[in-house]
CHARMM internal coordinates of N, CA and C (Angstrom, degrees):
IC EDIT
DIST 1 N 1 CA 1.4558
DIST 1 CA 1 C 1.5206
ANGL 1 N 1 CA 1 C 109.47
DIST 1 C 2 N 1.6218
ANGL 1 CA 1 C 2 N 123.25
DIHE 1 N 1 CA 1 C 2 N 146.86
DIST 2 N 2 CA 1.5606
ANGL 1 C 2 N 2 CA 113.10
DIHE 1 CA 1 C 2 N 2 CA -177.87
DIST 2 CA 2 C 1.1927
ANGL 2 N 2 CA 2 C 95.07
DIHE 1 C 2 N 2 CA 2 C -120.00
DIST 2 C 3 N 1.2592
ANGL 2 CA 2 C 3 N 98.37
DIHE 2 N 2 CA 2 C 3 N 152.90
DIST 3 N 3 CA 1.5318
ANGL 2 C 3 N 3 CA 119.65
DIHE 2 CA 2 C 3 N 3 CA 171.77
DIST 3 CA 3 C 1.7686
ANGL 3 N 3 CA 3 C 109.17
DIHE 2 C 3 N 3 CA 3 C -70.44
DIST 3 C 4 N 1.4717
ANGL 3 CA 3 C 4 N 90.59
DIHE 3 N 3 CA 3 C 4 N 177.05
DIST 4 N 4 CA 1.6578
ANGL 3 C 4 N 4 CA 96.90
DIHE 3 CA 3 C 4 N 4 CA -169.94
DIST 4 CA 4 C 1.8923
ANGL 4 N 4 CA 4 C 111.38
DIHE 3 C 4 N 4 CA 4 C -64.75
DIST 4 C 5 N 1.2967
ANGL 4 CA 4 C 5 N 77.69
DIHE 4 N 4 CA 4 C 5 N -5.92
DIST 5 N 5 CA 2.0127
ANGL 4 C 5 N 5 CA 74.11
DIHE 4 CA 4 C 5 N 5 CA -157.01
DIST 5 CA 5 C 1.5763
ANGL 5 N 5 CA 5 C 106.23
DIHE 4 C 5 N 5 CA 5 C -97.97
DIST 5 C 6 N 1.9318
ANGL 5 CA 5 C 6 N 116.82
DIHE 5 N 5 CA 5 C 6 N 5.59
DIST 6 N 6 CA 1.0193
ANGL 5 C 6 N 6 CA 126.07
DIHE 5 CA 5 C 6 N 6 CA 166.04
DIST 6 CA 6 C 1.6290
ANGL 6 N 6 CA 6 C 118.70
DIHE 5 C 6 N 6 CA 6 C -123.27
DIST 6 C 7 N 1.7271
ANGL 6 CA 6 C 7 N 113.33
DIHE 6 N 6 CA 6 C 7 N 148.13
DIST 7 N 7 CA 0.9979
ANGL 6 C 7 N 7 CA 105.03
DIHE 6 CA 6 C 7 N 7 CA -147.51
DIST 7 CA 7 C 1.5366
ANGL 7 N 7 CA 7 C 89.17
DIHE 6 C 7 N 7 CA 7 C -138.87
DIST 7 C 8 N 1.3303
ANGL 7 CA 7 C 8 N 142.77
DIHE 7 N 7 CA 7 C 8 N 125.52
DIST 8 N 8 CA 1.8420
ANGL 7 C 8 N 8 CA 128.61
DIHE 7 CA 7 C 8 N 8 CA 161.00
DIST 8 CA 8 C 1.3130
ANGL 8 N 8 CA 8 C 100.62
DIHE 7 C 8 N 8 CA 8 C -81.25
DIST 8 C 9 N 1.2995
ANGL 8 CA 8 C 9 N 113.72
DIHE 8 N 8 CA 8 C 9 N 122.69
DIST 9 N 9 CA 1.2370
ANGL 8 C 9 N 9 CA 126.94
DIHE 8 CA 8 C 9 N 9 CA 151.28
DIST 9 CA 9 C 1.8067
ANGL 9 N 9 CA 9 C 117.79
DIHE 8 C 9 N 9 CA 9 C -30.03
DIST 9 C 10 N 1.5722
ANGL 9 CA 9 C 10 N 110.43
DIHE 9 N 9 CA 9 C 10 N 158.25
DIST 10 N 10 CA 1.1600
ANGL 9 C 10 N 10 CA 116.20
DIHE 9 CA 9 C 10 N 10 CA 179.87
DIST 10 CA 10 C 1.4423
ANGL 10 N 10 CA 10 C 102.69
DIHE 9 C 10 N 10 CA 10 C -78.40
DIST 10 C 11 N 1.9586
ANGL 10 CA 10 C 11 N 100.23
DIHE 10 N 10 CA 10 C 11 N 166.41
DIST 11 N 11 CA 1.3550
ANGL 10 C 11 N 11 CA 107.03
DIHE 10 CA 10 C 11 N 11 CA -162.35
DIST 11 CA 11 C 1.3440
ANGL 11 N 11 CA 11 C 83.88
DIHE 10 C 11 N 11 CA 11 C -76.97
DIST 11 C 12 N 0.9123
ANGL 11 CA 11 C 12 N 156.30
DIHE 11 N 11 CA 11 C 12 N -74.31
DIST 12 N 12 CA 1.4017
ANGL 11 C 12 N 12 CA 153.96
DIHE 11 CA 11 C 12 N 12 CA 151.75
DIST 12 CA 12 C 2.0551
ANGL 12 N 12 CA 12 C 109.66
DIHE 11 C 12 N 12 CA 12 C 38.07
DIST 12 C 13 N 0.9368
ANGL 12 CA 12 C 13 N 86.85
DIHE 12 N 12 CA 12 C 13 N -68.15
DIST 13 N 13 CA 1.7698
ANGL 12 C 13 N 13 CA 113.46
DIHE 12 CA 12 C 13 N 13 CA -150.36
DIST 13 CA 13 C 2.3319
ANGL 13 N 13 CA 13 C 74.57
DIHE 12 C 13 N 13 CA 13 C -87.87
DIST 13 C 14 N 1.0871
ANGL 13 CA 13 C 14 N 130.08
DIHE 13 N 13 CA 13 C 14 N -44.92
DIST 14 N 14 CA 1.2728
ANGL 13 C 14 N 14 CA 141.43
DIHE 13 CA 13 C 14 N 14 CA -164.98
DIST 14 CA 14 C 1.7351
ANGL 14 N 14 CA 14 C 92.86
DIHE 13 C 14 N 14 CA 14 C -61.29
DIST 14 C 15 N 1.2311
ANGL 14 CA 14 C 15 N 109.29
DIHE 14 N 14 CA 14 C 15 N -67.60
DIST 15 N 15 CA 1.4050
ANGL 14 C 15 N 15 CA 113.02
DIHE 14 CA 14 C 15 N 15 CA -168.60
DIST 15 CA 15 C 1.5372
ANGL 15 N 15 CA 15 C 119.53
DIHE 14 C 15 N 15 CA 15 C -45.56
DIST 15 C 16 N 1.7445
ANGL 15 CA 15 C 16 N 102.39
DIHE 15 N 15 CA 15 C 16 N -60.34
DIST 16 N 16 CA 1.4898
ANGL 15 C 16 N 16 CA 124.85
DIHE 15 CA 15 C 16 N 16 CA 170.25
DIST 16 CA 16 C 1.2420
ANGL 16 N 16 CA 16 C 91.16
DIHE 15 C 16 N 16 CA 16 C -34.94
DIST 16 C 17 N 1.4404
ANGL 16 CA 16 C 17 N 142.05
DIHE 16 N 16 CA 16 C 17 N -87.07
DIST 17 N 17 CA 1.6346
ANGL 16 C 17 N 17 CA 134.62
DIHE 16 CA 16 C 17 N 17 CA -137.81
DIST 17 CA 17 C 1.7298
ANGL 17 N 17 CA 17 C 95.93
DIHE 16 C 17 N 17 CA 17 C -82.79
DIST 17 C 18 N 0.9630
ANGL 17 CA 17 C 18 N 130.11
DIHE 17 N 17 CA 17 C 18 N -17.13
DIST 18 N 18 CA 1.5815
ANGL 17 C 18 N 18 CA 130.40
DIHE 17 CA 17 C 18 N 18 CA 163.08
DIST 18 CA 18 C 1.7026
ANGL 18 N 18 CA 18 C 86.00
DIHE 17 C 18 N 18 CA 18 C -44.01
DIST 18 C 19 N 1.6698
ANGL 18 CA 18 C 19 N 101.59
DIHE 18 N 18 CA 18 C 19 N -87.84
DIST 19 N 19 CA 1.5121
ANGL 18 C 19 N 19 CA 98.32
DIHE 18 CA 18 C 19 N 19 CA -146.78
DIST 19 CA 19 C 1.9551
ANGL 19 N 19 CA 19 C 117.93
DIHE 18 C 19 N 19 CA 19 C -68.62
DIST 19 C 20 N 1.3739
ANGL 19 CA 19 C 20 N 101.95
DIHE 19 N 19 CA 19 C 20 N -7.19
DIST 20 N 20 CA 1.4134
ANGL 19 C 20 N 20 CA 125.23
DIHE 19 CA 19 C 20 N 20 CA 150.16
DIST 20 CA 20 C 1.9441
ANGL 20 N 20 CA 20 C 103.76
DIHE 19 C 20 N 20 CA 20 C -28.79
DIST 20 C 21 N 1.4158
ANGL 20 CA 20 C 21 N 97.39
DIHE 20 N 20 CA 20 C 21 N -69.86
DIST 21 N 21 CA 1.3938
ANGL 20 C 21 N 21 CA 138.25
DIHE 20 CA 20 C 21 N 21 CA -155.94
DIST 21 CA 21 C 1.5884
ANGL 21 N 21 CA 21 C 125.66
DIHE 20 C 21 N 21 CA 21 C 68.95
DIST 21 C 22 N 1.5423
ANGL 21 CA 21 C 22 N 85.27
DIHE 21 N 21 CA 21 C 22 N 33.14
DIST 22 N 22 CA 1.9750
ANGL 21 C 22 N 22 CA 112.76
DIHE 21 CA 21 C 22 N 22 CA 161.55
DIST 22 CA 22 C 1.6367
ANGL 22 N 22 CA 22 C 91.87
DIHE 21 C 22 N 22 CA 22 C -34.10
DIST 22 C 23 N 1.4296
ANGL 22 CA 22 C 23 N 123.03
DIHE 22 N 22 CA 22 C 23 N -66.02
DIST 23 N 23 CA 1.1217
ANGL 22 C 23 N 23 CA 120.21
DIHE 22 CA 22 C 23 N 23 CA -136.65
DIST 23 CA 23 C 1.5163
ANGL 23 N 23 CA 23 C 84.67
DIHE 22 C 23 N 23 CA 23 C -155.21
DIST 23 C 24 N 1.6268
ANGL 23 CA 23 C 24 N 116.06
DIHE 23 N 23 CA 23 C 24 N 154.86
DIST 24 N 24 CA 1.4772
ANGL 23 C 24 N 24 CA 130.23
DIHE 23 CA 23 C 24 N 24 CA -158.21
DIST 24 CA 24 C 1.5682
ANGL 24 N 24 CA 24 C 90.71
DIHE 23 C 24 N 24 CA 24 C -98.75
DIST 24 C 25 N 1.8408
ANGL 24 CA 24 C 25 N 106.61
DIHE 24 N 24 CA 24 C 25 N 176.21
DIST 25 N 25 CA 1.5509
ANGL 24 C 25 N 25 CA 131.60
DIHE 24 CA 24 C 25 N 25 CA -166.94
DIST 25 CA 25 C 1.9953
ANGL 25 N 25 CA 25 C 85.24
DIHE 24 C 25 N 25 CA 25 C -81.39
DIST 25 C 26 N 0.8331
ANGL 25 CA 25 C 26 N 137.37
DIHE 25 N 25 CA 25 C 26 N -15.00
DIST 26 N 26 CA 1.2415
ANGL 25 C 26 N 26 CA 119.21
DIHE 25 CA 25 C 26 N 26 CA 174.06
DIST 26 CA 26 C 1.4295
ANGL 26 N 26 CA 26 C 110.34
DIHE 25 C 26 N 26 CA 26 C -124.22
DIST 26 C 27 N 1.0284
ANGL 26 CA 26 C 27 N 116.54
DIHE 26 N 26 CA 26 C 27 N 58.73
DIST 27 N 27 CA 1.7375
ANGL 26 C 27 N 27 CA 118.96
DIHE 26 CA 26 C 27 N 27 CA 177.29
DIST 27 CA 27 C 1.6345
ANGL 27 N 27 CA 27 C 99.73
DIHE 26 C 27 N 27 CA 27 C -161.80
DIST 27 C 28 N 1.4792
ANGL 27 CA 27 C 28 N 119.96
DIHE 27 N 27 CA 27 C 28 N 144.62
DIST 28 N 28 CA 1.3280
ANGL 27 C 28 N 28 CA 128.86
DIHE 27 CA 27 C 28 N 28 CA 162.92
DIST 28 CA 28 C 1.7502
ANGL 28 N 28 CA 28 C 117.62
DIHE 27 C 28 N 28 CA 28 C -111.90
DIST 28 C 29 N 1.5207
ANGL 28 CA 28 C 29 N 113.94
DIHE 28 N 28 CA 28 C 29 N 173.45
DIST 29 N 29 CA 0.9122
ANGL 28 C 29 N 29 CA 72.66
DIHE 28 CA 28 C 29 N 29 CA -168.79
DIST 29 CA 29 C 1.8582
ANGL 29 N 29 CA 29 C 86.10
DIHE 28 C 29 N 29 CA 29 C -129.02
DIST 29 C 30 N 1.4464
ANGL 29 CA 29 C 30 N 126.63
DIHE 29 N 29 CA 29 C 30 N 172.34
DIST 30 N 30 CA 1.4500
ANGL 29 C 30 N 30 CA 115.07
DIHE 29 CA 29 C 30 N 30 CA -155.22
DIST 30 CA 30 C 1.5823
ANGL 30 N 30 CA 30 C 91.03
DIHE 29 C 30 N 30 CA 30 C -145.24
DIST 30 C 31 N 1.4155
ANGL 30 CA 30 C 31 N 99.80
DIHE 30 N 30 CA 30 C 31 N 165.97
DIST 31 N 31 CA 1.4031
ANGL 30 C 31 N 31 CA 120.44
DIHE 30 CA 30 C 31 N 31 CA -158.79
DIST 31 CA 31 C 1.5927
ANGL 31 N 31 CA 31 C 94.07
DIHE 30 C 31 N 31 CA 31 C -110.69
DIST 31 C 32 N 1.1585
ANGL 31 CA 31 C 32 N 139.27
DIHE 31 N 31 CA 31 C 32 N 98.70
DIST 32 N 32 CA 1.7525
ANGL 31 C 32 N 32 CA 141.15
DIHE 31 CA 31 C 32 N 32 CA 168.06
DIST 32 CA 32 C 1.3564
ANGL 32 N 32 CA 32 C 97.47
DIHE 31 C 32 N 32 CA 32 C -103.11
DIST 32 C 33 N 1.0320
ANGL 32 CA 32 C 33 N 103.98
DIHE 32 N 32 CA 32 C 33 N 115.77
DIST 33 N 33 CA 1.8373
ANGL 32 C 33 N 33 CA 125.13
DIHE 32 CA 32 C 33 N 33 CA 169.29
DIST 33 CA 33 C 1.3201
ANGL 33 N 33 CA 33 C 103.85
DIHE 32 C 33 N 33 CA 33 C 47.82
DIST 33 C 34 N 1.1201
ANGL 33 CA 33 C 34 N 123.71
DIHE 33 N 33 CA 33 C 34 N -103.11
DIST 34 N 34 CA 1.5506
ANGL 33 C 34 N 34 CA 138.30
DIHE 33 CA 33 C 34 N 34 CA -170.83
DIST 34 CA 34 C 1.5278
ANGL 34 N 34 CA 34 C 121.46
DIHE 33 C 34 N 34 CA 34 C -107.55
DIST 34 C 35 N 1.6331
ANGL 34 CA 34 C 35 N 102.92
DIHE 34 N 34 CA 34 C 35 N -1.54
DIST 35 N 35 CA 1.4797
ANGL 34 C 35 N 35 CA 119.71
DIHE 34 CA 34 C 35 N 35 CA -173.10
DIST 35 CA 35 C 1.7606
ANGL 35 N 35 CA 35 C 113.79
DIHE 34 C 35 N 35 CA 35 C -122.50
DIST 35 C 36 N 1.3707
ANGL 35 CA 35 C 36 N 110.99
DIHE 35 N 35 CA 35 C 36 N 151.52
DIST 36 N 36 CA 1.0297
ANGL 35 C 36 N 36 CA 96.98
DIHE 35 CA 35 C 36 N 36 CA 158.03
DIST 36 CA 36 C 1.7219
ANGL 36 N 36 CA 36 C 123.15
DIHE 35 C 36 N 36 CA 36 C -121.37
DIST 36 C 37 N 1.5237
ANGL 36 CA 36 C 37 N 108.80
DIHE 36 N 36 CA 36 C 37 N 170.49
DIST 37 N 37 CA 1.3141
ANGL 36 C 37 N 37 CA 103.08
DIHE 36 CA 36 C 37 N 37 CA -171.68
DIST 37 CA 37 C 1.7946
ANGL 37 N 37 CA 37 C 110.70
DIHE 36 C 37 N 37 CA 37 C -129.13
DIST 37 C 38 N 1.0307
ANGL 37 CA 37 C 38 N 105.31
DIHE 37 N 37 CA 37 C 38 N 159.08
DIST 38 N 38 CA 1.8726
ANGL 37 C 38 N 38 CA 100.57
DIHE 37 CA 37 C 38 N 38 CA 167.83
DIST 38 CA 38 C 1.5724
ANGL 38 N 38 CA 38 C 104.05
DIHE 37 C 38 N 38 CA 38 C -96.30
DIST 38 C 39 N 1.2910
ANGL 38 CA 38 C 39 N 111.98
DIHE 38 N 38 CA 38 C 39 N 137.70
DIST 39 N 39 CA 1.7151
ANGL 38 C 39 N 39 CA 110.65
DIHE 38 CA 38 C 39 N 39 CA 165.78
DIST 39 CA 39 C 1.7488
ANGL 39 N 39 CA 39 C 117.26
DIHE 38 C 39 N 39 CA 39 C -130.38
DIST 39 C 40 N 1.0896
ANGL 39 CA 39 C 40 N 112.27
DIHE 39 N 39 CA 39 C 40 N 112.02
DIST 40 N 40 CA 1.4404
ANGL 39 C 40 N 40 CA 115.37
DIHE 39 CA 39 C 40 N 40 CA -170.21
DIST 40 CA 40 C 1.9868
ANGL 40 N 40 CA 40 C 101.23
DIHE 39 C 40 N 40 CA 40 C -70.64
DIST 40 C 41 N 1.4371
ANGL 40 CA 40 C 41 N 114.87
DIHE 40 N 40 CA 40 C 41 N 146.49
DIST 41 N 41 CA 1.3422
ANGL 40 C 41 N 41 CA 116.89
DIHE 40 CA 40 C 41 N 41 CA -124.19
DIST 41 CA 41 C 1.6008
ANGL 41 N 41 CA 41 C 80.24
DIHE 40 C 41 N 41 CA 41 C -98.07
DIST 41 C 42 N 1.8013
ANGL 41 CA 41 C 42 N 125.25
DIHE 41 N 41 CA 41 C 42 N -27.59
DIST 42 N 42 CA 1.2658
ANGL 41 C 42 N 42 CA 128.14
DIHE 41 CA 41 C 42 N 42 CA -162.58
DIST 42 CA 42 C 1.4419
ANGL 42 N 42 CA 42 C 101.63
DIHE 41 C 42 N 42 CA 42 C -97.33
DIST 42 C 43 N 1.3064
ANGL 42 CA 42 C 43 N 120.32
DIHE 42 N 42 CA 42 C 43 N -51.90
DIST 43 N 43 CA 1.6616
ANGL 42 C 43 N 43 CA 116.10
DIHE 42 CA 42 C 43 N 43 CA 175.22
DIST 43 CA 43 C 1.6287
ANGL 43 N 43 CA 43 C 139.94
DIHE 42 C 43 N 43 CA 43 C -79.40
DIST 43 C 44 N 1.6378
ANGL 43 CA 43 C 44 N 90.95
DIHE 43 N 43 CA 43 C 44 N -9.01
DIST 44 N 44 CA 1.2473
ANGL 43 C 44 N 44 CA 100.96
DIHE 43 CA 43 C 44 N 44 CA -162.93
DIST 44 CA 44 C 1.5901
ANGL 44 N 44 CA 44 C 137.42
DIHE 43 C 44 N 44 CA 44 C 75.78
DIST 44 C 45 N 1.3605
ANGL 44 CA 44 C 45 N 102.75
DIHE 44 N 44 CA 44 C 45 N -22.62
DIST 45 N 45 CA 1.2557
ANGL 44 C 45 N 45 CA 114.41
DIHE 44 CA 44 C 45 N 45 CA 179.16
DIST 45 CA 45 C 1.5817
ANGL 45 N 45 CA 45 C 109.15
DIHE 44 C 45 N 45 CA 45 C -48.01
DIST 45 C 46 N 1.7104
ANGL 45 CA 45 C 46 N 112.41
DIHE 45 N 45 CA 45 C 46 N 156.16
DIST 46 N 46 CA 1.4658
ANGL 45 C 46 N 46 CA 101.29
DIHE 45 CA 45 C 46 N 46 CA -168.80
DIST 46 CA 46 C 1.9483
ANGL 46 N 46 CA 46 C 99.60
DIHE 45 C 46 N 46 CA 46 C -161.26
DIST 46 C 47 N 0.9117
ANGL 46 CA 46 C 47 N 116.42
DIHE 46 N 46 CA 46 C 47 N 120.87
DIST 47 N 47 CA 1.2903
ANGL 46 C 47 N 47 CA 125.50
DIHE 46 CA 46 C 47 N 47 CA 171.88
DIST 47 CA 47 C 1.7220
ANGL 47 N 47 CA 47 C 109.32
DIHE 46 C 47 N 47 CA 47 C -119.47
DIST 47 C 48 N 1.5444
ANGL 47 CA 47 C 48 N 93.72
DIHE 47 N 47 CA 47 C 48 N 151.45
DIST 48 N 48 CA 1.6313
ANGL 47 C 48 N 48 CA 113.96
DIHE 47 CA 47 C 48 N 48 CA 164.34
DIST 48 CA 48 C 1.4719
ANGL 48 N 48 CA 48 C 121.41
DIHE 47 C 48 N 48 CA 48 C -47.93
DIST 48 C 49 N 1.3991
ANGL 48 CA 48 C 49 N 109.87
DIHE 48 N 48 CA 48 C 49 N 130.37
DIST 49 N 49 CA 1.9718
ANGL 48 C 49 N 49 CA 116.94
DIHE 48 CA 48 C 49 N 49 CA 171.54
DIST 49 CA 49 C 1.7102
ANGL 49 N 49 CA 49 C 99.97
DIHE 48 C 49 N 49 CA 49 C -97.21
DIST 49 C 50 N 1.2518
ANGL 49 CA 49 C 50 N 108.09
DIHE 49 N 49 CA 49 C 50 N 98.84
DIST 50 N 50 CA 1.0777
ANGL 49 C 50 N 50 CA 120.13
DIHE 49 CA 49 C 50 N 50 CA -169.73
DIST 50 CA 50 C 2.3633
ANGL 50 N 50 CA 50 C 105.58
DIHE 49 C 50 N 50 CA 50 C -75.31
DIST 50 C 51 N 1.0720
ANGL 50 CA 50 C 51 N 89.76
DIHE 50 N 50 CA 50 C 51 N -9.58
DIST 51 N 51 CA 1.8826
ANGL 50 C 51 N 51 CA 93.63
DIHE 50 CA 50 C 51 N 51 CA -165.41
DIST 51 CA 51 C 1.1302
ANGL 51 N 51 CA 51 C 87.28
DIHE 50 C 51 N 51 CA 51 C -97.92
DIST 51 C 52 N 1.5744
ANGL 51 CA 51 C 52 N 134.00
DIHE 51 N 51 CA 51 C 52 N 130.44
DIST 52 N 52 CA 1.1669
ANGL 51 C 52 N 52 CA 139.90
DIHE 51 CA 51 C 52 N 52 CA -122.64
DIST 52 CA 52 C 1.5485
ANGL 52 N 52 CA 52 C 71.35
DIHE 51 C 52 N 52 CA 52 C -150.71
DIST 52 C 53 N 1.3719
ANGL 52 CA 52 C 53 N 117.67
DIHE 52 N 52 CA 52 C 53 N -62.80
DIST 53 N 53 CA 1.8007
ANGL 52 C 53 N 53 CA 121.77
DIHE 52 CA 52 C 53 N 53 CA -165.70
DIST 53 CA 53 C 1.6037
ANGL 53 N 53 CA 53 C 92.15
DIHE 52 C 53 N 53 CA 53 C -60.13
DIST 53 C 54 N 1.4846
ANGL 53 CA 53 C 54 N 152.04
DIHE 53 N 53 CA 53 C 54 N -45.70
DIST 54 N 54 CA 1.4961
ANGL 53 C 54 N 54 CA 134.42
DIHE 53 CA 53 C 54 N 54 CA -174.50
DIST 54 CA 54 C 1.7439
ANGL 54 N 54 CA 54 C 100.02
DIHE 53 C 54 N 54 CA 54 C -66.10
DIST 54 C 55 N 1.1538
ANGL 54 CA 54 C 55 N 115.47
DIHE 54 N 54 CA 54 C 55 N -38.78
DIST 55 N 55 CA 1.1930
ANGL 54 C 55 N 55 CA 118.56
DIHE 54 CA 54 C 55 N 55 CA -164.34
DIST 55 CA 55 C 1.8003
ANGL 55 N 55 CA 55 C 106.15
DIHE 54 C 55 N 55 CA 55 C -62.17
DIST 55 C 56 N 1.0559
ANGL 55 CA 55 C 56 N 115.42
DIHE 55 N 55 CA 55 C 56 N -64.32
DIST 56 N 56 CA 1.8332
ANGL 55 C 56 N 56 CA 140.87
DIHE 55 CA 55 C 56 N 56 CA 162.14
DIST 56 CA 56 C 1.2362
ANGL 56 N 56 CA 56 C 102.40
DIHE 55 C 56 N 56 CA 56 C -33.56
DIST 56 C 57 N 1.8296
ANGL 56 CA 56 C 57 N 121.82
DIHE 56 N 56 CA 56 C 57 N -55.83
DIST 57 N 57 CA 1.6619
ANGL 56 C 57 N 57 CA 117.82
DIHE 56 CA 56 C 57 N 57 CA 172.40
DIST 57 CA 57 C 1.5989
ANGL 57 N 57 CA 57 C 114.66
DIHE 56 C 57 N 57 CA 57 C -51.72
DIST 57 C 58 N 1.6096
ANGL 57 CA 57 C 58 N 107.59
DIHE 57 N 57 CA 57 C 58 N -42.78
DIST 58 N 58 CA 1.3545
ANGL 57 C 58 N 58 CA 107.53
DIHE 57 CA 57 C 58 N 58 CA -165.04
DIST 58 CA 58 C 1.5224
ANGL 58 N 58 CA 58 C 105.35
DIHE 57 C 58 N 58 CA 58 C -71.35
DIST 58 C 59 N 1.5291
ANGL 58 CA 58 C 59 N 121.91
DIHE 58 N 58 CA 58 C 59 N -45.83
DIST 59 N 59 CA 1.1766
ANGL 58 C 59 N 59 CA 122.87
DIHE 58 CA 58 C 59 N 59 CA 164.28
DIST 59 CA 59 C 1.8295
ANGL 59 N 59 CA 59 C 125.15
DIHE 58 C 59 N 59 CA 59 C -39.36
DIST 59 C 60 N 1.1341
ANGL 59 CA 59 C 60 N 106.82
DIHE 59 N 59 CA 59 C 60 N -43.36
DIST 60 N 60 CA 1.5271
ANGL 59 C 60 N 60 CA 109.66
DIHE 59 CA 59 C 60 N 60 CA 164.16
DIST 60 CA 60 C 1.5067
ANGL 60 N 60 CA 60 C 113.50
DIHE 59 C 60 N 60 CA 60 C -50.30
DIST 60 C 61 N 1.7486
ANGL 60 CA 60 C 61 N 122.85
DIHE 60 N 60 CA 60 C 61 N -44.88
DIST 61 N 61 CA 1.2188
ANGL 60 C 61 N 61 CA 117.19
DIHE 60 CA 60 C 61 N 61 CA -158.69
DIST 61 CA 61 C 1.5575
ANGL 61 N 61 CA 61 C 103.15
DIHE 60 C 61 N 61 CA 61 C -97.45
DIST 61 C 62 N 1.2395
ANGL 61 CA 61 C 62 N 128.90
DIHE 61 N 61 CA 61 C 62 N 12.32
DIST 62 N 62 CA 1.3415
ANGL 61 C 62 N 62 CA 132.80
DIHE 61 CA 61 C 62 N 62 CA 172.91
DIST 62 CA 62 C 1.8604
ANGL 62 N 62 CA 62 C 102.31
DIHE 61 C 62 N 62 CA 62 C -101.82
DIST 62 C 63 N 1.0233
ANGL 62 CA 62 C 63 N 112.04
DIHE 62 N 62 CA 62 C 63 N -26.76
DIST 63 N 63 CA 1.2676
ANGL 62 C 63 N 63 CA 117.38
DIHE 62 CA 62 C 63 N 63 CA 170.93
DIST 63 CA 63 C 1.7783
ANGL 63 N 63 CA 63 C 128.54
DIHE 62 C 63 N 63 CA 63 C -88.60
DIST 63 C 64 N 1.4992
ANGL 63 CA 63 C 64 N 113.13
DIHE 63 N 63 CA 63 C 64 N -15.12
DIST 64 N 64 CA 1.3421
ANGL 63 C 64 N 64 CA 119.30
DIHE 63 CA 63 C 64 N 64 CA 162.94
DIST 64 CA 64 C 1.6797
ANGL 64 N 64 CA 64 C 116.17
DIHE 63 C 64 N 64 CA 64 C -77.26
END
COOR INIT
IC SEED 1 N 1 CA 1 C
IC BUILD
C-alpha cells in the first residue's frame, strides 16, 4: 500500500517511458514527493529516474 506522498503514474505516461526505455516491461515508475523513481513490480527493488526532460515531456502528455 503507498502512502500519500507516492503516486504511479498513469498507464498512459507508463507505456510512453516503457517504449522510451526510461524504465523496463516489468517496472513502473512512481511519483515520491518531488522525485521520481522506477520500481520493478516482482522485487521491489527501486532506483532514481535521473532524466528529468523525459519525465517533464511525459508530464506535458498527461496534461494535454
Amino acid at each position: 500500500m503507498q502512502n500519500k506522498l507516492e503516486a504511479v503514474l498513469e498507464n498512459t505516461a507508463l507505456m510512453t517511458l516503457r517504449k522510451m526505455g526510461v524504465i523496463s516491461e516489468h517496472e513502473v515508475a512512481i511519483k515520491v514527493g518531488d522525485i521520481f523513481v522506477a520500481e520493478h513490480v516482482v522485487t521491489k527493488n527501486r532506483r532514481v529516474l535521473e532524466n528529468c526532460d523525459v519525465l517533464q515531456e511525459t508530464r506535458q502528455l498527461l496534461h494535454d
